[in-house]
matplotlib code that plots the C-alpha trace (Angstrom):
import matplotlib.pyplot as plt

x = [108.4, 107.1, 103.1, 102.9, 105.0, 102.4, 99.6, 100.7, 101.7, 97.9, 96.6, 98.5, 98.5, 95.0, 93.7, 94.2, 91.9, 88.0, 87.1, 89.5, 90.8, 89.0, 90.7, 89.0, 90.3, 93.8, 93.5, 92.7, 95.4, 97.9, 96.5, 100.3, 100.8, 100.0, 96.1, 94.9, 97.2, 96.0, 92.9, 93.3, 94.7, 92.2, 89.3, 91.2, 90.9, 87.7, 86.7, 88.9, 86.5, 89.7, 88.2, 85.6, 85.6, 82.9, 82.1, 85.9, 86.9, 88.5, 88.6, 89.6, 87.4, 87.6, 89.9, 91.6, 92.9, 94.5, 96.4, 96.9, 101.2, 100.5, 98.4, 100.2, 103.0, 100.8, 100.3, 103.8, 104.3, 101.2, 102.7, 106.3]
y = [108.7, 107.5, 107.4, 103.5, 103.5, 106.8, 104.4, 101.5, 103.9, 104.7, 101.4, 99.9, 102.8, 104.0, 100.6, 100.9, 104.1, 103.1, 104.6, 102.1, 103.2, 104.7, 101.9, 102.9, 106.6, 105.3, 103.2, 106.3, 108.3, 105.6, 103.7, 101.9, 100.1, 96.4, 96.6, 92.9, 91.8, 94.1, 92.9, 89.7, 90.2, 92.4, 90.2, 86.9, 89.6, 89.7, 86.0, 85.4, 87.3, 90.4, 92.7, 94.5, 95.3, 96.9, 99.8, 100.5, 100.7, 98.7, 98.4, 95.8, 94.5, 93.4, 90.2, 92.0, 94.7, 92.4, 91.3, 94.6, 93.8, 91.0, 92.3, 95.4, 93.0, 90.9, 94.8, 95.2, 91.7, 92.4, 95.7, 94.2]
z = [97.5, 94.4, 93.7, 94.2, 97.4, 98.8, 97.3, 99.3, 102.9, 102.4, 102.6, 105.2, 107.9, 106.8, 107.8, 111.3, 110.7, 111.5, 108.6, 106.7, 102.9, 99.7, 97.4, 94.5, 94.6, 95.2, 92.3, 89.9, 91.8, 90.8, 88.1, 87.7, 90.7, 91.3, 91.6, 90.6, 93.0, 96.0, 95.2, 95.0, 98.8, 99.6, 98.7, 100.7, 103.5, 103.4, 102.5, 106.3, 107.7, 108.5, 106.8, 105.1, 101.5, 99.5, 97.0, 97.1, 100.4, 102.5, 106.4, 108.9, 111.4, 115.2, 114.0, 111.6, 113.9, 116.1, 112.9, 111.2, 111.4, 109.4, 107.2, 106.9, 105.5, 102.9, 101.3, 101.3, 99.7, 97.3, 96.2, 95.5]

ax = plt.figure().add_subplot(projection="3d")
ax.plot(x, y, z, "-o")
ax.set_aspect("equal")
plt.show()
């Protein structure tokens, strides 16, 4: 697995997790992979209310959870 595809397994299955993702360490883990456009997602995300994202982390809420297929899939588009 290469570091962006470990980068972006991390953010879409450690979402489902309560305590959501560390975004920010990820991003100086793997400084190369698509960043602006995660978080241009990531911040949509949030502005629909799906999730919660602050201080660099990230975490779905109550809405969000019932959509985490979906937005497991954005990531994957966002990380193409």
């Amino acid at each position: 697995m290469t570091p962006a595809l470990l980068a972006e397994d991390a953010l879409i299955f450690g979402l489902r997790m309560n305590e959501g993702v560390d975004v920010a360490a990820w991003r100086a883990r793997v400084p190369a992979a698509p960043w602006p456009a995660v978080e241009t997602l990531l911040t949509r995300l949030a502005d629909e209310g799906l999730a919660v994202w602050g201080d660099g982390r990230v975490s779905l809420t109550v809405r969000g959870r019932l959509v985490a297929d979906a937005v497991g899939a954005e990531l994957m588009t966002a990380f193409a």
